[in-house]
VMD Tcl script that builds the backbone (N, CA, C; Angstrom):
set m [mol new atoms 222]
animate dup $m
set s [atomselect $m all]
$s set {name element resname resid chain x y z} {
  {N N UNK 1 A -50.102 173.625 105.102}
  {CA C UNK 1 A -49.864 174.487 103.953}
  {C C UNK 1 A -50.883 175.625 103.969}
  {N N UNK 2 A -50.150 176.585 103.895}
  {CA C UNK 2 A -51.718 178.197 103.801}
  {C C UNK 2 A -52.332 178.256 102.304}
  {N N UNK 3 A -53.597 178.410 102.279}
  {CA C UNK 3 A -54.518 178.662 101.146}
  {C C UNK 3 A -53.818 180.225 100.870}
  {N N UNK 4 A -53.577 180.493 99.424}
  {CA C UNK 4 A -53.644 181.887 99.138}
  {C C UNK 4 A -54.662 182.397 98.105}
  {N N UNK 5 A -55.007 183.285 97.690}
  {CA C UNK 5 A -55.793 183.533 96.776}
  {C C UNK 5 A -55.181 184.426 95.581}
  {N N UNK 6 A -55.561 184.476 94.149}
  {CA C UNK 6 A -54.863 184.722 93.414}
  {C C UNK 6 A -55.841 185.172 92.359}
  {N N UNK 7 A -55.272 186.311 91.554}
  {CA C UNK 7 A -55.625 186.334 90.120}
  {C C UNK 7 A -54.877 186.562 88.904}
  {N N UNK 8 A -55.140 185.727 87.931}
  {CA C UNK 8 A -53.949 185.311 86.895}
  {C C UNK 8 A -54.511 186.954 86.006}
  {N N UNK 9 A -53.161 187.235 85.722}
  {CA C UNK 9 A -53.223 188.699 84.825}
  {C C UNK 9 A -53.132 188.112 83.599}
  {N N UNK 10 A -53.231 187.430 82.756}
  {CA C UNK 10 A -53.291 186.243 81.684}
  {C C UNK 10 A -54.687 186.383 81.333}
  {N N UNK 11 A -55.390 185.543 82.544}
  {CA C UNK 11 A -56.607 185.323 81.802}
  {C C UNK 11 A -57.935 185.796 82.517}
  {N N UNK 12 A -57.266 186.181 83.955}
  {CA C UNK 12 A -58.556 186.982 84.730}
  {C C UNK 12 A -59.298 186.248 85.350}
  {N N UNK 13 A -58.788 185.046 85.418}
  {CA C UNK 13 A -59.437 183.814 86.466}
  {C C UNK 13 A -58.898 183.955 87.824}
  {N N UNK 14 A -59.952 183.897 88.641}
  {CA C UNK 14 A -59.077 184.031 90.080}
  {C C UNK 14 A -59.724 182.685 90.915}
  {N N UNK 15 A -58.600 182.060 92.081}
  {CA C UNK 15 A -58.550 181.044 92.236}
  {C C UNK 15 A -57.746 180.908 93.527}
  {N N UNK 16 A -58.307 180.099 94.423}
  {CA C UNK 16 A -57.319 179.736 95.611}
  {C C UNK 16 A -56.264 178.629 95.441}
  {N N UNK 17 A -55.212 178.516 95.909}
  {CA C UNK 17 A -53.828 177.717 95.761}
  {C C UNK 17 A -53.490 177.258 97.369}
  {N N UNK 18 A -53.409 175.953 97.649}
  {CA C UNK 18 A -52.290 175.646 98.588}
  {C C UNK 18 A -50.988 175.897 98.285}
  {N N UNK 19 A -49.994 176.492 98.856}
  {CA C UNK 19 A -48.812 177.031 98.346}
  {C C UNK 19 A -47.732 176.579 99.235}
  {N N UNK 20 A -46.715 175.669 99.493}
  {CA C UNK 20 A -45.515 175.434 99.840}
  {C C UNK 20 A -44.892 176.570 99.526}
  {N N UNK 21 A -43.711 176.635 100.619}
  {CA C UNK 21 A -42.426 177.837 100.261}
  {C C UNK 21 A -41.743 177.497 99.300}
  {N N UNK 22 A -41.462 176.325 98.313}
  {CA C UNK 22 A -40.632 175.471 97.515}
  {C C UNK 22 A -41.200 175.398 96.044}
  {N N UNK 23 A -42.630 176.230 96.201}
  {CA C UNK 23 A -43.462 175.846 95.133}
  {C C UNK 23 A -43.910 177.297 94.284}
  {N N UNK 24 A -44.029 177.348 93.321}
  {CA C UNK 24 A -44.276 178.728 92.121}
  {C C UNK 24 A -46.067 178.003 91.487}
  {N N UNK 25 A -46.599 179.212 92.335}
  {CA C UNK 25 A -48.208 178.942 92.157}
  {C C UNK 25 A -48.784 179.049 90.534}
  {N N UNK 26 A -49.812 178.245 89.852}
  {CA C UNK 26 A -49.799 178.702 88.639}
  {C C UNK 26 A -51.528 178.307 88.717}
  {N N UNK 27 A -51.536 179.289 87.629}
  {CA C UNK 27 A -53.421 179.573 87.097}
  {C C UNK 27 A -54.072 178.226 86.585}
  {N N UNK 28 A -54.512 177.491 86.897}
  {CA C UNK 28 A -55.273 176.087 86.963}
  {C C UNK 28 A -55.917 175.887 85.242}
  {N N UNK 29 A -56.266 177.308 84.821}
  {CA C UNK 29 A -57.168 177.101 83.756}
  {C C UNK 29 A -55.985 177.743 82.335}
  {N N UNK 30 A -54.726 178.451 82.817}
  {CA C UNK 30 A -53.775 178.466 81.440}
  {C C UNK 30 A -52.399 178.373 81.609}
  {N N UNK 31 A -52.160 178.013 83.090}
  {CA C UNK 31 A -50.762 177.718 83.400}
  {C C UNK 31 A -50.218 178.682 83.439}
  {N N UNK 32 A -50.537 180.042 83.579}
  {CA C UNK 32 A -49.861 181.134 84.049}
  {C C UNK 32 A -49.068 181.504 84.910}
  {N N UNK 33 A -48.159 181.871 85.409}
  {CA C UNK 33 A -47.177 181.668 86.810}
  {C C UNK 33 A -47.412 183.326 86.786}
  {N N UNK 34 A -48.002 184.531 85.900}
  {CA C UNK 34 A -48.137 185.358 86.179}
  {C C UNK 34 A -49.513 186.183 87.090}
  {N N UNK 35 A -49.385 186.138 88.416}
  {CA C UNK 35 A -50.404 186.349 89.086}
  {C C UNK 35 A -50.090 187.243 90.473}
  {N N UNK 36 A -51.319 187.506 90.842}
  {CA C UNK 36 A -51.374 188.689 91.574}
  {C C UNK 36 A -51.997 187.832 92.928}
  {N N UNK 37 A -51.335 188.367 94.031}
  {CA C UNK 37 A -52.027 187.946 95.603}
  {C C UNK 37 A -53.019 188.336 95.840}
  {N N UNK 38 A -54.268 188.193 96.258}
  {CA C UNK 38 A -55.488 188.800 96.129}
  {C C UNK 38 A -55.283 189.105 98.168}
  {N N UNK 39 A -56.624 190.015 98.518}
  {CA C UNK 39 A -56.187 190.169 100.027}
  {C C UNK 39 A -57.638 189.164 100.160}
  {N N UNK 40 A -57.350 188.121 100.953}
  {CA C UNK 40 A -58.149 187.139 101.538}
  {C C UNK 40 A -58.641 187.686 103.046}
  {N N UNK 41 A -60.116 187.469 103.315}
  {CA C UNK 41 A -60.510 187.240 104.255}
  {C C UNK 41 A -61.066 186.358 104.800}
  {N N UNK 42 A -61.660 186.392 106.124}
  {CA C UNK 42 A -62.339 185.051 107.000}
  {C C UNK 42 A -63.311 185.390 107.019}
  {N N UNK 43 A -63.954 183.993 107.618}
  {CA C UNK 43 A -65.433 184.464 108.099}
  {C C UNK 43 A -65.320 184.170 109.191}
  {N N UNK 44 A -66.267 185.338 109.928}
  {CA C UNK 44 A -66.753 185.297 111.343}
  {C C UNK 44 A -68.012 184.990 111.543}
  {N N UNK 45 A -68.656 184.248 113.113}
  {CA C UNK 45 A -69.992 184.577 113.234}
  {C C UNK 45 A -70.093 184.966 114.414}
  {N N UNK 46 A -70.974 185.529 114.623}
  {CA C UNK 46 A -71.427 186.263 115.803}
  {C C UNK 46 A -72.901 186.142 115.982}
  {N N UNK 47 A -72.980 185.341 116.989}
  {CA C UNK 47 A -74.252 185.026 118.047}
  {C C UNK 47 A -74.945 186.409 117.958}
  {N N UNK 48 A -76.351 186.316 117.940}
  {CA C UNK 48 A -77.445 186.968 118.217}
  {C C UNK 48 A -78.085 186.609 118.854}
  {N N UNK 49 A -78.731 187.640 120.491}
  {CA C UNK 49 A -79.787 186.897 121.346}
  {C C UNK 49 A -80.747 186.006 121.260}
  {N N UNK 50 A -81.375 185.790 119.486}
  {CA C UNK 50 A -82.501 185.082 119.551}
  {C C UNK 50 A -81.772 183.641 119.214}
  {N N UNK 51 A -80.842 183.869 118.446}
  {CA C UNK 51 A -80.280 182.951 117.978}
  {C C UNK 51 A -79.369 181.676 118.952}
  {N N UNK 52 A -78.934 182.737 119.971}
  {CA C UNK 52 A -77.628 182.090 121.262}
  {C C UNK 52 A -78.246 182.779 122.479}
  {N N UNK 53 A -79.345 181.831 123.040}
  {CA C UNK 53 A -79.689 182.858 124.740}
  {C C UNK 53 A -78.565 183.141 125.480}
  {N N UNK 54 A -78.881 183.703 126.300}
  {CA C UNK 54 A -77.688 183.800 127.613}
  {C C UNK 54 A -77.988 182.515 128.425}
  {N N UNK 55 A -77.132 181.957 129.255}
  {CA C UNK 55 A -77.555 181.120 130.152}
  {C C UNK 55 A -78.016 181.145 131.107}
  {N N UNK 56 A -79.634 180.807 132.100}
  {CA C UNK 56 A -80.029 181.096 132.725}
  {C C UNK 56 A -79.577 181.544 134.260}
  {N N UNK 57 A -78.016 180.687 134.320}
  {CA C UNK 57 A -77.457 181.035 135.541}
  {C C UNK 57 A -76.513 181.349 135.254}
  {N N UNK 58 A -75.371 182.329 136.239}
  {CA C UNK 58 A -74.283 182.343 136.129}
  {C C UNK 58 A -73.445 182.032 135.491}
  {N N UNK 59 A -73.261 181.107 135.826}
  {CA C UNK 59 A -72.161 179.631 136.044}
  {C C UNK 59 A -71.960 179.784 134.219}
  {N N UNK 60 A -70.452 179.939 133.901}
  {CA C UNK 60 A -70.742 180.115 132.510}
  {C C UNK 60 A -70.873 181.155 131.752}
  {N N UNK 61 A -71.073 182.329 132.030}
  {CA C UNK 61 A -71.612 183.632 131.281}
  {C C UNK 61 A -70.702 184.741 132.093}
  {N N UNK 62 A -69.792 184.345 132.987}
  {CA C UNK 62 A -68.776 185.468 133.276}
  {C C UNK 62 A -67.316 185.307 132.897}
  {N N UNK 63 A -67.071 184.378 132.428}
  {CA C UNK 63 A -65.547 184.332 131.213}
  {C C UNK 63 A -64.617 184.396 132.221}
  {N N UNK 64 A -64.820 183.190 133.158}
  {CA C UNK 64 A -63.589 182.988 134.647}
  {C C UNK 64 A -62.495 181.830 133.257}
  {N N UNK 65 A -61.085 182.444 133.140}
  {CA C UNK 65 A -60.378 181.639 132.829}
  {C C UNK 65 A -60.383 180.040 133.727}
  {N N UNK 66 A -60.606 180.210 134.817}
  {CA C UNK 66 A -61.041 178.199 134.715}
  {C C UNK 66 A -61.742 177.482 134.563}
  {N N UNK 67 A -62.921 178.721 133.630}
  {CA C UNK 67 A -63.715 177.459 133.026}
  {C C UNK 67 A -65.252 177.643 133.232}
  {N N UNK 68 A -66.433 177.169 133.250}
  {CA C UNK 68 A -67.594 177.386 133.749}
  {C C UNK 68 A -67.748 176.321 135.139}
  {N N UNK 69 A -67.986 177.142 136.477}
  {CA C UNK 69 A -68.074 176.081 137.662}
  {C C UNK 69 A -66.858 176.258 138.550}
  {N N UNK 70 A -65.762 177.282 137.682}
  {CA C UNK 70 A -64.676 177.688 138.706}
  {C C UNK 70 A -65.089 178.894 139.560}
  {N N UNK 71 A -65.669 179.137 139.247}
  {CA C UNK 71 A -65.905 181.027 140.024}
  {C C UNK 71 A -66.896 179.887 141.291}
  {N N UNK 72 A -66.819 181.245 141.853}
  {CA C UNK 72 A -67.593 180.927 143.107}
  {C C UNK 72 A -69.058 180.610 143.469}
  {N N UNK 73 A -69.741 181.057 142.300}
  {CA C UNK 73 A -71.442 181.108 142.390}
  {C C UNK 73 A -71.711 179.131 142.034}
  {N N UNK 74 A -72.401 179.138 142.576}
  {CA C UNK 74 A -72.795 177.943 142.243}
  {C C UNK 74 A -74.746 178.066 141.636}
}
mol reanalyze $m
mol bondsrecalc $m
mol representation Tube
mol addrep $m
């Protein structure tokens, strides 16, 4: 089921919903079915050198689709 996010024009509470296609989402705190899709985002993280070294060898740090140990360097 996808999480959506929402805010009830009722009462101004906003709130995430698991939502079925079969199902009419409503405001948790006044039962409102009148609500607005909010635009949801993700979170990302992204490695920083101090945080994620590089690996001292090769093997691993050149992004060979078969893997780390398929390329040729040993």
């Amino acid at each position: 089921m996808p999480i959506f996010e929402y805010a009830c024009q009722d009462c101004g509470r906003e709130f995430e919903a698991f939502v079925r296609s079969d199902t009419v989402p409503e405001c948790p705190a006044c039962h409102s079915v009148s609500l607005t899709k909010q635009l949801s985002v993700f979170a990302t993280s992204t490695a920083t050198p101090e945080a994620a070294p590089m690996a001292a060898s090769p093997c691993g740090s050149c992004g060979n689709p078969g893997g780390p140990g398929a390329c040729r360097f040993n």
